[in-house]
N, CA, C and O atoms as a CHARMM CRD file, in Angstrom:
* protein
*
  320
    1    1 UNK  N     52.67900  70.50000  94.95500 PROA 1      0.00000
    2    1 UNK  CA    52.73900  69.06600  95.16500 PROA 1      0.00000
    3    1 UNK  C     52.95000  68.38000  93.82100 PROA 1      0.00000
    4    1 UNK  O     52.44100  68.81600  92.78900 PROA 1      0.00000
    5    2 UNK  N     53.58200  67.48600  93.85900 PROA 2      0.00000
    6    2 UNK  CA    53.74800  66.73400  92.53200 PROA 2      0.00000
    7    2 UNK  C     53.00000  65.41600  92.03500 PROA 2      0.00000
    8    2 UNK  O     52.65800  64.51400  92.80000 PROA 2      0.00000
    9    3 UNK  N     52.82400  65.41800  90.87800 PROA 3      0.00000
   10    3 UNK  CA    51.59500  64.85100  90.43900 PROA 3      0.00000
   11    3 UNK  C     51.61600  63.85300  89.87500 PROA 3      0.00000
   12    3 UNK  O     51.38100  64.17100  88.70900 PROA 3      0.00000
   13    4 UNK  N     51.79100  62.44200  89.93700 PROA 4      0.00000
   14    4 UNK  CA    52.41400  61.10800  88.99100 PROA 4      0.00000
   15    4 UNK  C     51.25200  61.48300  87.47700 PROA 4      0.00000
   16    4 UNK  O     50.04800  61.73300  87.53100 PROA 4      0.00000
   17    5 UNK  N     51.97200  61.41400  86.47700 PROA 5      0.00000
   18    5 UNK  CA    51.08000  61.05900  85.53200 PROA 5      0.00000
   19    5 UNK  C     50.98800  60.06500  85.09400 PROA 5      0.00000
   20    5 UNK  O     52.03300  59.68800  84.56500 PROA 5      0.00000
   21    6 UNK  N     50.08000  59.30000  85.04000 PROA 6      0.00000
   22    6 UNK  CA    49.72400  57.50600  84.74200 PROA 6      0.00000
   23    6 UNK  C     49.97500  57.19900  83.56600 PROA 6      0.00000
   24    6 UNK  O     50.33300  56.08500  83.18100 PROA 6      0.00000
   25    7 UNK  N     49.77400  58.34800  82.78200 PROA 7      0.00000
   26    7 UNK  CA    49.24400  58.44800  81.22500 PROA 7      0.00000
   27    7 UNK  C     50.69800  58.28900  80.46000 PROA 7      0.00000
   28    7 UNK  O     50.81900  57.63100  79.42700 PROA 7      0.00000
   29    8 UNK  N     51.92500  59.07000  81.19000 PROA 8      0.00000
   30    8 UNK  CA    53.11500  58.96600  80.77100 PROA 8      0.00000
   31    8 UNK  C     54.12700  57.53700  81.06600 PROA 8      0.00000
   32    8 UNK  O     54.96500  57.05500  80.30300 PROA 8      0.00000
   33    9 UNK  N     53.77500  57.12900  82.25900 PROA 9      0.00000
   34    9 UNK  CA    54.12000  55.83600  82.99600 PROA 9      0.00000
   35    9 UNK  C     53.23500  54.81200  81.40200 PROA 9      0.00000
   36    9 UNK  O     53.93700  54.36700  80.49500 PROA 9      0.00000
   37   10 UNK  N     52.04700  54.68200  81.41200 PROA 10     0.00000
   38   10 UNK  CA    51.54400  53.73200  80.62300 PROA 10     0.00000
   39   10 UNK  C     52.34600  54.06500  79.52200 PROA 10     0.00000
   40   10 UNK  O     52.89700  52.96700  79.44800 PROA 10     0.00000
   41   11 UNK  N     52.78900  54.63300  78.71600 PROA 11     0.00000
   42   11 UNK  CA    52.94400  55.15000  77.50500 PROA 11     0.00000
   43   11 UNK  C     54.79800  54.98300  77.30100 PROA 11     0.00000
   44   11 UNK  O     55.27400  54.69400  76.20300 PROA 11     0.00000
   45   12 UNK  N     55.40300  55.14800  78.16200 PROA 12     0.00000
   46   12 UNK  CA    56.92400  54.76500  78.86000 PROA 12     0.00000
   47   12 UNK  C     56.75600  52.97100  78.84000 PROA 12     0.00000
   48   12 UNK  O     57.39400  52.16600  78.16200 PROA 12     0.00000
   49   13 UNK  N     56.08600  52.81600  79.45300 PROA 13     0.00000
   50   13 UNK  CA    56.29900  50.72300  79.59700 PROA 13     0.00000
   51   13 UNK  C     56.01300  50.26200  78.16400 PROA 13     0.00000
   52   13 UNK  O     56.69500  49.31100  77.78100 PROA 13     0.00000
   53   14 UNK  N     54.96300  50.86400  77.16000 PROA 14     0.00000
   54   14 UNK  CA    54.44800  50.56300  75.77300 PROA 14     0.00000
   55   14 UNK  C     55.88600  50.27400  74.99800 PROA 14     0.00000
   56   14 UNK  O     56.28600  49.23200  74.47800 PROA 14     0.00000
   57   15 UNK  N     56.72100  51.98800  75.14600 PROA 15     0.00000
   58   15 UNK  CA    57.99900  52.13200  74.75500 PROA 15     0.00000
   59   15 UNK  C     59.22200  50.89000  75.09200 PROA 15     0.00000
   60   15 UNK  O     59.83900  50.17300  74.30400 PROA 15     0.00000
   61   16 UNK  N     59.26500  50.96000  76.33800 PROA 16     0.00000
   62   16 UNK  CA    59.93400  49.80500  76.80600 PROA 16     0.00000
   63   16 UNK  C     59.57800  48.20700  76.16200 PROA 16     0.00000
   64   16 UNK  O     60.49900  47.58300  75.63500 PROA 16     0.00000
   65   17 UNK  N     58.12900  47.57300  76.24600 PROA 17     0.00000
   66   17 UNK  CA    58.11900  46.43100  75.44100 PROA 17     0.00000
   67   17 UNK  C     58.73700  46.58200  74.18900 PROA 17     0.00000
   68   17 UNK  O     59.86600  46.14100  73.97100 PROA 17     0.00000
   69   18 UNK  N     57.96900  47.26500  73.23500 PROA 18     0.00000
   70   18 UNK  CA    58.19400  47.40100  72.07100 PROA 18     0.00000
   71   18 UNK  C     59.90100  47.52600  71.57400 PROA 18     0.00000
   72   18 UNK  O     60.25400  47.07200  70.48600 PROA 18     0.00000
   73   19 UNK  N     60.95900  48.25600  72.60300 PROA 19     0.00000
   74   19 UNK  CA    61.90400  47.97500  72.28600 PROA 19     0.00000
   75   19 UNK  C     62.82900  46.94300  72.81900 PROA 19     0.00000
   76   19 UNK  O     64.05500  46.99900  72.72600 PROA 19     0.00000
   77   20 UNK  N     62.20700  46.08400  73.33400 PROA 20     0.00000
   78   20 UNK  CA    62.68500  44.93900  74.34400 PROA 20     0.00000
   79   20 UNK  C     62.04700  43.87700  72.91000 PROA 20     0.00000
   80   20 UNK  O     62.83700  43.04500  72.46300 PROA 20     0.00000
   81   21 UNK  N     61.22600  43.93600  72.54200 PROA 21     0.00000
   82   21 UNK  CA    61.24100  43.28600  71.38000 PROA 21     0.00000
   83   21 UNK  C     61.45900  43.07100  69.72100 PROA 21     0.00000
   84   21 UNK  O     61.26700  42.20400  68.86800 PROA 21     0.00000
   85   22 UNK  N     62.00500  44.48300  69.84100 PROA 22     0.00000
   86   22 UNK  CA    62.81900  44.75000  68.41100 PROA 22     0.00000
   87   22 UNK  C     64.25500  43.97800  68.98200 PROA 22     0.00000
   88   22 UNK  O     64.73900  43.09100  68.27900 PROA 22     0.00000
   89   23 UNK  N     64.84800  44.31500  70.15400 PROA 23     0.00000
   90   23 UNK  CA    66.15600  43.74900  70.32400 PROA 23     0.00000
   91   23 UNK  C     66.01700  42.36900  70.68000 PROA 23     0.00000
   92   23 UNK  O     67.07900  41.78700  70.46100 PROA 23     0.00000
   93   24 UNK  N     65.10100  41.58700  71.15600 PROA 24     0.00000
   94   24 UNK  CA    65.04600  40.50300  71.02900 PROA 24     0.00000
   95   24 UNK  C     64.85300  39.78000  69.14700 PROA 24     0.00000
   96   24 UNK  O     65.22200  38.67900  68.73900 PROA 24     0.00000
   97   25 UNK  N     64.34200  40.60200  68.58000 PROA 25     0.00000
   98   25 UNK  CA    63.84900  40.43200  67.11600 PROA 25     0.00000
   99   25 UNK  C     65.69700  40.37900  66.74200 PROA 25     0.00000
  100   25 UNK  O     66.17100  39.24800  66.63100 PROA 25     0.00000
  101   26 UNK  N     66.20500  41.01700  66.64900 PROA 26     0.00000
  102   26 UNK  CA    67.30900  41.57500  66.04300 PROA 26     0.00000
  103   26 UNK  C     68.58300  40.23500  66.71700 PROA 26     0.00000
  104   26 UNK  O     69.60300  40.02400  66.06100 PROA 26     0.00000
  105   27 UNK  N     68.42800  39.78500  67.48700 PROA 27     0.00000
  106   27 UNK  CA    69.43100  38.64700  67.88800 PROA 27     0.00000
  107   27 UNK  C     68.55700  37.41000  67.66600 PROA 27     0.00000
  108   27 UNK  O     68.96000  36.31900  68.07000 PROA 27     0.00000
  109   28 UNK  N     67.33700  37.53300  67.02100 PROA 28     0.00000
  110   28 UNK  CA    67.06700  35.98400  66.50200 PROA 28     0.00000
  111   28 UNK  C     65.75500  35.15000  67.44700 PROA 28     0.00000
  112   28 UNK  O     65.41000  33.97300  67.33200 PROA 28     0.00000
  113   29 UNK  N     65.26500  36.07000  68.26600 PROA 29     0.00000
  114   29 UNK  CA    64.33800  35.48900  69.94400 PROA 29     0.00000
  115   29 UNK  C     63.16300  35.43800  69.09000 PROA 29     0.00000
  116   29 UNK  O     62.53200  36.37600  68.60400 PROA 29     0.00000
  117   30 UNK  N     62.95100  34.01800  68.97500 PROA 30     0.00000
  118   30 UNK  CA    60.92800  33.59500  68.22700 PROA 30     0.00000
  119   30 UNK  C     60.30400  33.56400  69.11200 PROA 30     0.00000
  120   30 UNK  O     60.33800  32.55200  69.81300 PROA 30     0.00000
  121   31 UNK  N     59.51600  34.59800  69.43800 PROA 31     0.00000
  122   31 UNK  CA    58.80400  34.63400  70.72500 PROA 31     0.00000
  123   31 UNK  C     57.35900  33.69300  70.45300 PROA 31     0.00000
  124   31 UNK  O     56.94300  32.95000  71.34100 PROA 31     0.00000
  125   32 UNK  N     56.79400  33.79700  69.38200 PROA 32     0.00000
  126   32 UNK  CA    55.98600  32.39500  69.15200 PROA 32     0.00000
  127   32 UNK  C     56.45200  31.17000  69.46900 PROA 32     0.00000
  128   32 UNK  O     55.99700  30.52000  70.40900 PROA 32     0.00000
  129   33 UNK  N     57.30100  30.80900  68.78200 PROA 33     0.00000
  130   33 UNK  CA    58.37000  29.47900  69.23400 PROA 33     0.00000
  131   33 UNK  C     58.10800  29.53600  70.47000 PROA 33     0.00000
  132   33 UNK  O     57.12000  28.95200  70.91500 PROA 33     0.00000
  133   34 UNK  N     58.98100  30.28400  71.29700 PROA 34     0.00000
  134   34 UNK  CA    59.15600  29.87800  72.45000 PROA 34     0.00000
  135   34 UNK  C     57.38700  29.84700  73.52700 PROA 34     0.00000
  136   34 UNK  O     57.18600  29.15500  74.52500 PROA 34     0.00000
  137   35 UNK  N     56.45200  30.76800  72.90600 PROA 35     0.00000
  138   35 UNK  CA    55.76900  30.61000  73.86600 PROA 35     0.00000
  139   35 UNK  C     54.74100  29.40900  73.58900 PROA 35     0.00000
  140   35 UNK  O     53.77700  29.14000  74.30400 PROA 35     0.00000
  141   36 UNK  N     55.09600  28.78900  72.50800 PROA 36     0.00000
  142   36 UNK  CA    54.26900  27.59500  71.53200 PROA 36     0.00000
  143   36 UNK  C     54.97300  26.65600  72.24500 PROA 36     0.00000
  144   36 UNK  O     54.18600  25.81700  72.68500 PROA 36     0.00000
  145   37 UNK  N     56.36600  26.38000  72.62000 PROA 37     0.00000
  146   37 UNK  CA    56.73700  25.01900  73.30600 PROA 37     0.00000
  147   37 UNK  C     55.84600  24.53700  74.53400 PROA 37     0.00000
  148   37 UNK  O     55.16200  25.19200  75.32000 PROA 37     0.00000
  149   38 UNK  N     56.09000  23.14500  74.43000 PROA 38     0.00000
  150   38 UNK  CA    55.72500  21.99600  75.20500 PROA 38     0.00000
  151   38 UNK  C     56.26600  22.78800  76.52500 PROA 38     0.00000
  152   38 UNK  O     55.47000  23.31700  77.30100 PROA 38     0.00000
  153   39 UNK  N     57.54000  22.82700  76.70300 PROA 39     0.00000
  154   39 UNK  CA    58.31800  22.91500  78.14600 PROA 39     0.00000
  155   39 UNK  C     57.49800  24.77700  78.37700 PROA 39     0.00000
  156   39 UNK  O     57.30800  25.07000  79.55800 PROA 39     0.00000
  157   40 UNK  N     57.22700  25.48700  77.69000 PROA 40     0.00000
  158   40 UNK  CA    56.67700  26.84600  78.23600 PROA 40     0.00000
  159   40 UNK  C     55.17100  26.75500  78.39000 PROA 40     0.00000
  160   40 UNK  O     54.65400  27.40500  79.29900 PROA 40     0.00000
  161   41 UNK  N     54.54800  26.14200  77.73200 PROA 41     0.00000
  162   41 UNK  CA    52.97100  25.16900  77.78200 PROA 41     0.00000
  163   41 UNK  C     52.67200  24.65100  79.58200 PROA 41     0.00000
  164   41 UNK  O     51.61600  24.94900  80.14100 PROA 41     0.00000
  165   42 UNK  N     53.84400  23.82000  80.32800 PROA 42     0.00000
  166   42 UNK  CA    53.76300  23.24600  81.21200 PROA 42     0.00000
  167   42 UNK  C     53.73200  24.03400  82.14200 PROA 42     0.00000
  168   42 UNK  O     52.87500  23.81800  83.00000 PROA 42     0.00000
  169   43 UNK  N     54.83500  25.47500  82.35200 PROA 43     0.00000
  170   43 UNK  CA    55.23400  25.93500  82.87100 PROA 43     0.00000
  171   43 UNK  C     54.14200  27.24300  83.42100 PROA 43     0.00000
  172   43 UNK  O     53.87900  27.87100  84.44600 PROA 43     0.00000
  173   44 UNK  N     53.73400  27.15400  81.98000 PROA 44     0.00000
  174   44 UNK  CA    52.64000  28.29700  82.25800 PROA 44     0.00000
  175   44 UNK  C     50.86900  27.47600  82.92700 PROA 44     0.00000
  176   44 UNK  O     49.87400  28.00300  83.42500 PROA 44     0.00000
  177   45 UNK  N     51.15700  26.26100  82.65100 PROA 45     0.00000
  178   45 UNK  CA    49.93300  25.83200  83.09000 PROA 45     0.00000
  179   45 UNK  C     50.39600  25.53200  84.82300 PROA 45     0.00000
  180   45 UNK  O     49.47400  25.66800  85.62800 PROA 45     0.00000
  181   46 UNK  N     51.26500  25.28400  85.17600 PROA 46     0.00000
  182   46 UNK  CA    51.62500  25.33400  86.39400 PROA 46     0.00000
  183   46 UNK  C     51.17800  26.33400  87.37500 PROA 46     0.00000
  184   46 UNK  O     50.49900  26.21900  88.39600 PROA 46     0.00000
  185   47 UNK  N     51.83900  27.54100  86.69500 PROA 47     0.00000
  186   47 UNK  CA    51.89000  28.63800  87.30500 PROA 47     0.00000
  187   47 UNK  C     50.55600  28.93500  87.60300 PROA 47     0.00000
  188   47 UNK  O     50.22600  29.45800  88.66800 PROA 47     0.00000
  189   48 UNK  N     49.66300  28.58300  86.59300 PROA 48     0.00000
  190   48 UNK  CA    48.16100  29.29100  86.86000 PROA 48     0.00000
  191   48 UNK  C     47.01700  28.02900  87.51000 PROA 48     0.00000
  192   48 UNK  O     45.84700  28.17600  87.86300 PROA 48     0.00000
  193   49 UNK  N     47.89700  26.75700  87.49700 PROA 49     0.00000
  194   49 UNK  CA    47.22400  26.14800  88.94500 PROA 49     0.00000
  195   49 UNK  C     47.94100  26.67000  90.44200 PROA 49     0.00000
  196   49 UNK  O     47.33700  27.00500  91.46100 PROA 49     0.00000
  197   50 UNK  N     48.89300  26.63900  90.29800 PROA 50     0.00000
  198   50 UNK  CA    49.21900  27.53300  92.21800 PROA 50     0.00000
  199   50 UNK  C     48.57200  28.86100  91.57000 PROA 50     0.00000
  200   50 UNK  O     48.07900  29.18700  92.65100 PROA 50     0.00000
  201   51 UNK  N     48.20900  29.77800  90.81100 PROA 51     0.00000
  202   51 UNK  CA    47.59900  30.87000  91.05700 PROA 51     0.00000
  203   51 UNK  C     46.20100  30.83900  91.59300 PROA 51     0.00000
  204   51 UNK  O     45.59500  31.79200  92.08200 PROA 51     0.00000
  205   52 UNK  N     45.79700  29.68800  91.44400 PROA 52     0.00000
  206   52 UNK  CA    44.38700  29.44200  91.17600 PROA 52     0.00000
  207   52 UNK  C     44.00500  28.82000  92.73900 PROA 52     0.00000
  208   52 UNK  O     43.23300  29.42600  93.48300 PROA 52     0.00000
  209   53 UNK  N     44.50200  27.83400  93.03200 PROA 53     0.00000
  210   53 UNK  CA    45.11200  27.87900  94.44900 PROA 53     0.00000
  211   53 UNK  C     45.35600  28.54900  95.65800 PROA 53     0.00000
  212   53 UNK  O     44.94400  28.39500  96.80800 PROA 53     0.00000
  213   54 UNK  N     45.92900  29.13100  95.25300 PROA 54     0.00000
  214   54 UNK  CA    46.31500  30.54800  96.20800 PROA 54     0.00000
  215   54 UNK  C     45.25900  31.45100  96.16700 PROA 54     0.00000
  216   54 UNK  O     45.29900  32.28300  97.07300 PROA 54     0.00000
  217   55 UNK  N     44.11700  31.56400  95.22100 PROA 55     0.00000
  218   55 UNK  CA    43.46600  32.64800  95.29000 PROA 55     0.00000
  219   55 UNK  C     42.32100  31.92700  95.79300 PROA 55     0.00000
  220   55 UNK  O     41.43800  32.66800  96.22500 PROA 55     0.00000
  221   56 UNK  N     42.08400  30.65700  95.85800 PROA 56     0.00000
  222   56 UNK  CA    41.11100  29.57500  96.04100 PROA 56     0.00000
  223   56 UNK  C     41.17000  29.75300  97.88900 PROA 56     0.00000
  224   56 UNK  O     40.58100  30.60800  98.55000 PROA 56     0.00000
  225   57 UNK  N     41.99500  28.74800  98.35100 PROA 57     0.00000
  226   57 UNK  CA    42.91500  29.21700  99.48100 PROA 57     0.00000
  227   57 UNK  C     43.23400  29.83700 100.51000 PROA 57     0.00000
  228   57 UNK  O     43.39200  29.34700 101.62800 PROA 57     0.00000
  229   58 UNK  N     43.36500  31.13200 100.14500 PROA 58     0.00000
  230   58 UNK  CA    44.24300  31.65700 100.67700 PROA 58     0.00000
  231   58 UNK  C     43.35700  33.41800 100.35600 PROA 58     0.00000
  232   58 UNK  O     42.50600  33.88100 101.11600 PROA 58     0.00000
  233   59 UNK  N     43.71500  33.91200  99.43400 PROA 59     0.00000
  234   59 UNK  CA    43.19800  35.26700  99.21300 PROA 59     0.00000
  235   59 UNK  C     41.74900  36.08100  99.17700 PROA 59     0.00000
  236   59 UNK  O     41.34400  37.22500  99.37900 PROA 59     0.00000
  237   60 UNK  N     41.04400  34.35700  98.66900 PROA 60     0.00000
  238   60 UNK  CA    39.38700  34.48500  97.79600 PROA 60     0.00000
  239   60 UNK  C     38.49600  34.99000  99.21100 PROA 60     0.00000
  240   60 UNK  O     37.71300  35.93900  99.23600 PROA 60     0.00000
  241   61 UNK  N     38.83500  34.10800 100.33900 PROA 61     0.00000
  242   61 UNK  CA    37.64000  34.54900 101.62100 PROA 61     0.00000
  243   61 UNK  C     38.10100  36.30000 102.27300 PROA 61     0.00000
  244   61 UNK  O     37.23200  37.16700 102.36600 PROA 61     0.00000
  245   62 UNK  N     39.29300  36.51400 102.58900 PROA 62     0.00000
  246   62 UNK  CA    39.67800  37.98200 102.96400 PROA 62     0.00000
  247   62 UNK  C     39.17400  38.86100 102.13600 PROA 62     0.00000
  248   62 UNK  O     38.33700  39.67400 102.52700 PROA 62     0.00000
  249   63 UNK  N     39.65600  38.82200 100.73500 PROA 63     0.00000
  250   63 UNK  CA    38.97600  39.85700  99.84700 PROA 63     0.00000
  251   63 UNK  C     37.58500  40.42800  99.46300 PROA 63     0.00000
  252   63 UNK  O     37.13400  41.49200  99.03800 PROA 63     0.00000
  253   64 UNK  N     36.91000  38.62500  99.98800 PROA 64     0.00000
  254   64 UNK  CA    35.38700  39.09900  99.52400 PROA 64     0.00000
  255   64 UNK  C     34.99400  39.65300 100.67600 PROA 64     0.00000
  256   64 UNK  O     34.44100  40.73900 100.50400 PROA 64     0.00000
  257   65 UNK  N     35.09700  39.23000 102.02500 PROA 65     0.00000
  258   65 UNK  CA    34.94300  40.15800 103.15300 PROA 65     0.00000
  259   65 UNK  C     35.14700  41.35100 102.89700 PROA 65     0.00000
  260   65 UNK  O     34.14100  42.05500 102.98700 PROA 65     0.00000
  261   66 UNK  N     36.26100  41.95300 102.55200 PROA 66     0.00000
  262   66 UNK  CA    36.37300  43.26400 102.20200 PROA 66     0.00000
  263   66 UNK  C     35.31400  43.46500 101.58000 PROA 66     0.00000
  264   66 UNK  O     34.26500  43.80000 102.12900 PROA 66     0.00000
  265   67 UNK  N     35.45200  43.29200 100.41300 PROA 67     0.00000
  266   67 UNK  CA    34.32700  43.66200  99.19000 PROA 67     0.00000
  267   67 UNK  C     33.31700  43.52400  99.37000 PROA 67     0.00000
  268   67 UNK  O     32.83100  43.91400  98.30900 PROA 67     0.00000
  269   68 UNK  N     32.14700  43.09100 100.26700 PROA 68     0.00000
  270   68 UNK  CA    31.13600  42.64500 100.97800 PROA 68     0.00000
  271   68 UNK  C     31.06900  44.15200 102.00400 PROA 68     0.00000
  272   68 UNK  O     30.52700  45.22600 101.74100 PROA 68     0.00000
  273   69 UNK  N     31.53700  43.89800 102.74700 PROA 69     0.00000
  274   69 UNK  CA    31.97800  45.31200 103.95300 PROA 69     0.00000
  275   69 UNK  C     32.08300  46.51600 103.02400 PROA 69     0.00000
  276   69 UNK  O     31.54500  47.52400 103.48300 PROA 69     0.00000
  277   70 UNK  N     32.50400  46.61500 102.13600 PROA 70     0.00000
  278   70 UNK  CA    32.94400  47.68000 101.07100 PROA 70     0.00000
  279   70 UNK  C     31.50700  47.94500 100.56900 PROA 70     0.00000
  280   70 UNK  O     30.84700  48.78900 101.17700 PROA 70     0.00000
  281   71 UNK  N     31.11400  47.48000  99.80800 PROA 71     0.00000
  282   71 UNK  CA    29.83200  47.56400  99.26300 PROA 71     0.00000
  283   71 UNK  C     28.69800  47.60100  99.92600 PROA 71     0.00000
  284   71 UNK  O     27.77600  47.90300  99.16900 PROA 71     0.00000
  285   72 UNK  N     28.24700  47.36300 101.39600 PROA 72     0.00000
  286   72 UNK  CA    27.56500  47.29700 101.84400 PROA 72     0.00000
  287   72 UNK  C     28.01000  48.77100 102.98000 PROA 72     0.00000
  288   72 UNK  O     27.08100  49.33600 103.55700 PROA 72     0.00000
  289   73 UNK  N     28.75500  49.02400 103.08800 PROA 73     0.00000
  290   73 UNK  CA    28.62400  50.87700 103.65500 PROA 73     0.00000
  291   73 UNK  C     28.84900  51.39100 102.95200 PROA 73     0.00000
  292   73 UNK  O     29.41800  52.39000 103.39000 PROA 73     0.00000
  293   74 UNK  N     28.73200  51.42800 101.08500 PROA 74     0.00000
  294   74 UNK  CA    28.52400  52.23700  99.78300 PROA 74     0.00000
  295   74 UNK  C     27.15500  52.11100 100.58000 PROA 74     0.00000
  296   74 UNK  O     26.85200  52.95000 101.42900 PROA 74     0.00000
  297   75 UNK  N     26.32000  50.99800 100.26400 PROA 75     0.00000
  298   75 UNK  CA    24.51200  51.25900 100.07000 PROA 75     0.00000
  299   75 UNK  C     24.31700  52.04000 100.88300 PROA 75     0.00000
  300   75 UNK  O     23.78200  53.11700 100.62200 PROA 75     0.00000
  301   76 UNK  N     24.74900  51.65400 102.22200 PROA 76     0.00000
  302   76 UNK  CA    24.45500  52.09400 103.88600 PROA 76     0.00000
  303   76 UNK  C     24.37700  53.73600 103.22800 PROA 76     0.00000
  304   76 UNK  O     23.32500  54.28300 102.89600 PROA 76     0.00000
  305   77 UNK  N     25.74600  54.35000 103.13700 PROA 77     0.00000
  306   77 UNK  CA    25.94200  55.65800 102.63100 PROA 77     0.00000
  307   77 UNK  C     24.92500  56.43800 101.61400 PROA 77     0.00000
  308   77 UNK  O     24.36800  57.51600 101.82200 PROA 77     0.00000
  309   78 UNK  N     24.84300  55.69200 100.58600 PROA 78     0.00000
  310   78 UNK  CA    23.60300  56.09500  99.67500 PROA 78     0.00000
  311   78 UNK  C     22.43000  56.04200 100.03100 PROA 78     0.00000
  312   78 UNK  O     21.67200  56.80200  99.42900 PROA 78     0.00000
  313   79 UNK  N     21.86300  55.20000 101.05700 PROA 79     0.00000
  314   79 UNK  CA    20.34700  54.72700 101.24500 PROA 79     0.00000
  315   79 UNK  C     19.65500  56.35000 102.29700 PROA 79     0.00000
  316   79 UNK  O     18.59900  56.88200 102.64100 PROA 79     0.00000
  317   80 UNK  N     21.20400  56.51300 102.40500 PROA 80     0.00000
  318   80 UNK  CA    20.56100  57.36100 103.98600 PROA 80     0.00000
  319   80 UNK  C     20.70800  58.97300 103.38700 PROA 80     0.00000
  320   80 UNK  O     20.39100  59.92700 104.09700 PROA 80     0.00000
C-alpha cells in the first residue's frame, strides 16, 4: 500500500514559496510594500470580517456539536 509522506509534501511547499519569492524578488515584487498598502490593509480586513461571520453564523454551532459529541464519547469511552 502506498504511503503519503507529509514530511516531504511540507518540505516541497517550503521549496515552492521560497522560490516563488526569489522570482518575485528578481522582477522587482516588494512584498512589504504591497502588503503595507492602504488598498491590501482593506482587503484583508474585509476578508477576515466575512471570515468571522461565517464562522459566527454559519459553521461555529455545527462544529461545536460535533466537538461536544466528540469529546463526550472520548470520556464515555475512558470512564468505562
Amino acid at each position: 500500500m502506498y504511503k503519503i509522506n507529509s514530511q516531504k509534501g511540507f518540505i516541497k511547499m517550503i521549496l515552492i514559496i521560497v522560490i516563488a519569492l526569489l522570482i518575485l524578488s528578481y522582477y522587482g515584487f516588494d512584498i512589504e510594500k504591497t502588503i503595507k498598502s492602504p488598498l491590501t490593509q482593506k482587503n484583508l480586513n474585509y476578508i477576515q470580517q466575512i471570515s468571522l461571520s461565517v464562522w459566527q453564523n454559519i459553521l461555529k454551532a455545527p462544529i461545536m456539536y460535533i466537538w461536544n459529541l466528540s469529546t463526550n464519547l472520548i470520556k464515555s469511552k475512558i470512564g468505562s
